[in-house]
N, C-alpha and C positions, 0 to 999 in steps of 0.2 A: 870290431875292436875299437876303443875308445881310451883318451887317456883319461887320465883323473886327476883331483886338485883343485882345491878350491881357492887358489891364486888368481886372482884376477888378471893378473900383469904376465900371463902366461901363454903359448903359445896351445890352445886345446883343438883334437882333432877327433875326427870320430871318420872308421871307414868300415866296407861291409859288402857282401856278394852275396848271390845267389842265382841258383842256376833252376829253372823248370824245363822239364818235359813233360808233352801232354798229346793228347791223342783226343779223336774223336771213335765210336764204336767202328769198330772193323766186322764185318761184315765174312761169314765162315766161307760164302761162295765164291770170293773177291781172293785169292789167292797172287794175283798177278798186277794189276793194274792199282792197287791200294787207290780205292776209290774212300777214303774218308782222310780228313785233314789230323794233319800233325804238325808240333814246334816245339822248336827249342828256344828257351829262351833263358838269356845269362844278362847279369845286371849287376855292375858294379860300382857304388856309392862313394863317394865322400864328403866330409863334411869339416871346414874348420872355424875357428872365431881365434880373435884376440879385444881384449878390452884393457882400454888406458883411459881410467879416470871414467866418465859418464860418456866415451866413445867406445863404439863396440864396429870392428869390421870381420868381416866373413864372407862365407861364400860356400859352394857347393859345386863340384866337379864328378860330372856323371857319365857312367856310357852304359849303353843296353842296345841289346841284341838281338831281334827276333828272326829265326830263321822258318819259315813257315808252307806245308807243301800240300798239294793235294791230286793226287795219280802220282805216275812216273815220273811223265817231262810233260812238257805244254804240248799236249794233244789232245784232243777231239775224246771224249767218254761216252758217248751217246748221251741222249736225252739233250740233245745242244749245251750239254756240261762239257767247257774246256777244263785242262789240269793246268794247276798255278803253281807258282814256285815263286815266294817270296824271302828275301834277304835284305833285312833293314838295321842299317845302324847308326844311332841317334850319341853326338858327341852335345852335352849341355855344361856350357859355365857358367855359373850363376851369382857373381860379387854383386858384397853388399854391404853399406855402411849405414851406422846408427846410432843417432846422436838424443841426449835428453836430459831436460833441466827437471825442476821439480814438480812442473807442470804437464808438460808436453814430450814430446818423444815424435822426431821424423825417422824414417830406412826409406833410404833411395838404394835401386839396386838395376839391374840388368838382367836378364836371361838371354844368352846369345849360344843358340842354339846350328849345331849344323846335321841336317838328317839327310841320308846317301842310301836310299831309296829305287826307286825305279829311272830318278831323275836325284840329282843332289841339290839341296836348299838350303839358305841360309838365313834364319830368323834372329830380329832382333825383340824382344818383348818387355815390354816396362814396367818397372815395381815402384810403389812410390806410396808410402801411407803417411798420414801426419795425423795426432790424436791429442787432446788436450782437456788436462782433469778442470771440471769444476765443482765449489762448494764439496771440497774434501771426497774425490770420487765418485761421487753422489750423480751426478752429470759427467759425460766425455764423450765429446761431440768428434768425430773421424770422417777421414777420408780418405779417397789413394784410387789407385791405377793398378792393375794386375795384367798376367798375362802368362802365356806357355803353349807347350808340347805336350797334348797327352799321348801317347805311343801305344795303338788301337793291336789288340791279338788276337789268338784264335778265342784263349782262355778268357780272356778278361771280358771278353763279349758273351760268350756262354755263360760266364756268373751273371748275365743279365737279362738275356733273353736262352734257355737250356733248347729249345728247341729249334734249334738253329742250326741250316744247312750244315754240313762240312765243305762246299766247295765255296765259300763266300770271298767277296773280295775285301782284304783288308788294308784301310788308309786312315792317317793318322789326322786326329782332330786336334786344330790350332786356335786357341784361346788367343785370338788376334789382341783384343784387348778387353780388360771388366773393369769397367769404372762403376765406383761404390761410395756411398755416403749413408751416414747414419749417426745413432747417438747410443750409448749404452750405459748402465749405471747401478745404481743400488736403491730401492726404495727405503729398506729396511736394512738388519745385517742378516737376514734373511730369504732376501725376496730381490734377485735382482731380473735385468728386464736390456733386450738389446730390439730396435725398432732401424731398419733401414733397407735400401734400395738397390740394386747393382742393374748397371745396362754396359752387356758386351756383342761382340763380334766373335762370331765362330766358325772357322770354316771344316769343312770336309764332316761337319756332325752327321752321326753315324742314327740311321734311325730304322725299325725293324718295319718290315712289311711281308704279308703273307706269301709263299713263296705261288708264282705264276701258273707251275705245274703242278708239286706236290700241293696242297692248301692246308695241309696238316704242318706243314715246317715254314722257315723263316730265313727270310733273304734281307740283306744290306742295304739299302739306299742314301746314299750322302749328300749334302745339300751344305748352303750356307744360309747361318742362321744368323738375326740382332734376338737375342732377347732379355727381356725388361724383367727382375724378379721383385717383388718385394716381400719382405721377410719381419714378423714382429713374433718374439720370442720372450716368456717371462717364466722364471723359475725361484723354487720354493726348495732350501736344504737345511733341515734343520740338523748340526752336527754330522754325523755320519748314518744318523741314524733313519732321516724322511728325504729322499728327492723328489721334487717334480718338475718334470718340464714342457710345458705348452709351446708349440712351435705351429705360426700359421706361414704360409705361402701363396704366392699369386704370382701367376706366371704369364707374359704377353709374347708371343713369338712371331715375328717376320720371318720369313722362308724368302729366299733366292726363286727356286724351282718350283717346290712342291707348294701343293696347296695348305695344308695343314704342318708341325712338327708331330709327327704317325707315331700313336702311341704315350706322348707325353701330355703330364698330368694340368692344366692352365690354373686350379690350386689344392689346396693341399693341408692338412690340417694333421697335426700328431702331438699324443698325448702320452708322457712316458712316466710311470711312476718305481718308486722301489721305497718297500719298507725293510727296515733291519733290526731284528729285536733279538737284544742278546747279544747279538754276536753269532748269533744259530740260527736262527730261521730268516731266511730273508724272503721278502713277496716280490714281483715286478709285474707291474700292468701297462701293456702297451696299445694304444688304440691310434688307428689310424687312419683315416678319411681322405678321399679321393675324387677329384670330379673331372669330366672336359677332354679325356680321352678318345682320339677319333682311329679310326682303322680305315686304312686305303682298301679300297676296291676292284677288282679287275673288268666287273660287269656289273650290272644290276641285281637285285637280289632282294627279298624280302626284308626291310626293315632299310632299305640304302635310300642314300639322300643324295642331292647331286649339285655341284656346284663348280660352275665355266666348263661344264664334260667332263668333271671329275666325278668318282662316285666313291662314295664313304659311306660309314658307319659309326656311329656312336655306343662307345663301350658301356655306360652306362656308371654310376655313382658307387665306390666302391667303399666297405665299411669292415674293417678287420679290426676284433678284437683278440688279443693273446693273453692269459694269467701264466704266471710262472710260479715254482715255490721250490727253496732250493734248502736242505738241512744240511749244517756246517758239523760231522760230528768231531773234526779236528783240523787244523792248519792243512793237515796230506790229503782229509778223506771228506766229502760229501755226497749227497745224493741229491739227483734233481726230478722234477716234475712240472711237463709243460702242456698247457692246455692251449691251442690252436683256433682261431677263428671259432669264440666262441657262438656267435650268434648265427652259426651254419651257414653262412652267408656265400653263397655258390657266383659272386661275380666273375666277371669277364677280366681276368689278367691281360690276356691277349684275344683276338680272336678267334675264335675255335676253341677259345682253351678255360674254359670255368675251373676257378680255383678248386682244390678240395675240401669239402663238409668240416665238418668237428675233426679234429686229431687231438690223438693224448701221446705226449714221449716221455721217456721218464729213462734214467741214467744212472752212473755213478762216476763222479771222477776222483782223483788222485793224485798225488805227487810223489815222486822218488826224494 
């Protein structure tokens, strides 16, 4: 719920819930011991601003809930699998002030976070950006400070890695600090283009490793991470009718513990297009490039490298292409069509786990 009004000199707010539950498969023989993980989890938002003249202050007032289990109570399952029972709840206030002449624009802000956990914490985390136009937008050269609480679940892991343990342990990652600098702007009124860098601090990042016993599923391991990104991005929109967007990445990561960050990409290259003709047919082509992915090892094995007595594996250069085509036969009704890794390309997503071949889906949606 939100209000509305386009008064400036007005007091606007915006708030909002939602509640998930989610499971992992349950298991027909498992009657008694509920050996696969579940949660619940409730989350409810707000959000307000006010603006006087060219100051705008605001803020964001959060709480979320994740209640999360696996067996009974904290006992022993065999397989040296204990049952966990997690209950976290993350209180975030987030004020923020923002000021801007006709050049420039600073938001100084806070995140003061309190999460009551296994143990209770109290995070402070700093917002701070300053940007400034030059030659009529054309140039705007930025900087600033970031930081937070991402609140780690059952769900929100499974949309990232699907073959993942149920009994895994979940801890929340702390975006200690991102410091970012860059420039962005307009070549054209066509073509614009953003080039810049971020280096932060992360603790408890959550990274997948092959599980010890099973080697078909995947287990948790957390670490603290520095890492260095840089990012140059140039896009091409004519009207509503041609987007493109080129986005490259490079990634440098310092590890605490682990030898490598297991699983992630060090760059990255993605190519996204969409045409719209009519109003009725629209195309979208998505490509996207991959390299530098390493997998932990438990032992030696065919193809493993080894470094300070660690043993790995390299995933290998990963190349997906997607076409899409989607027919508008009115505002309620379309039909779609999606072509899937067109050039078959059978890489290593995880280890053990080669993507699938060619796919075609195809659809229809609608509106009430």
């Amino acid at each position: 719920y939100k209000s509305r009004g386009k008064d400036s000199a007005v007091f606007h707010y915006q708030v909002g819930a939602r509640y998930n539950h989610f499971m992992g498969l349950k298991r027909k023989d498992d009657s008694t011991k509920k050996r696969y993980g579940r949660e619940n989890y409730v989350e409810i938002t707000s959000h307000f601003k006010y603006r006087m003249k060219n100051h705008l202050f605001g803020g964001d007032f959060n709480i979320n809930y994740n209640g999360y289990k696996y067996g009974e109570t904290d006992t022993l399952l065999g397989n040296g699998i204990q049952g966990r029972k997690r209950s976290d709840f993350i209180l975030t206030l987030a004020p923020e002030f923002s000021t801007f002449g006709k050049k420039w624009m600073i938001r100084v802000g806070a995140g003061l976070v309190l999460d009551m956990d296994d143990h209770t914490k109290f995070n402070i985390f700093p917002k701070l950006h300053f940007q400034y136009s030059l030659f009529d937008d054309v140039f705007i050269p930025y900087l600033g400070i970031t930081g937070g609480l991402n609140q780690t679940t059952f769900k929100s892991m499974t949309r990232q890695n699907e073959f993942l343990l149920s009994s895994v342990k979940l801890k929340n990652e702390a975006q200690v600090f991102e410091a970012y600098a860059g420039f962005k702007g307009a070549i054209t009124k066509t073509i614009t283009f953003n080039v810049g860098a971020n280096f932060g601090r992360y603790r408890e990042t959550p990274l997948f490793v092959n599980d010890s016993i099973s080697n078909n599923r995947f287990d948790i391991i957390y670490d603290t991470m520095y890492r260095l990104n840089v990012e140059a991005a140039l896009s091409y929109q004519l009207n509503e009718k041609i987007k493109v967007d080129f986005i490259g990445n490079y990634y440098y990561y310092m590890m605490s513990s682990e030898l490598f960050a297991w699983n992630k990409p060090d760059y990255q290259f993605m190519l996204r297009g969409t045409y719209d003709m009519f109003d009725k047919f629209v195309f979208n082509l998505d490509l996207t490039m991959q390299g530098g992915r390493k997998a932990k090892l438990y032992a030696n094995e065919d193809g493993a490298l080894e470094k300070d007595g660690i043993y790995y594996k390299k995933l290998g250069f990963l190349a997906d292409v997607n076409l899409g085509f989607e027919y508008r036969y009115s505002k309620r009704f379309s039909a779609f069509l999606q072509l899937n890794n067109l050039a078959a390309q059978r890489y290593l997503r995880y280890k053990n786990y080669p993507v699938q071949g060619f796919q075609i889906m195809g659809g229809v949606t609608f509106k009430f």
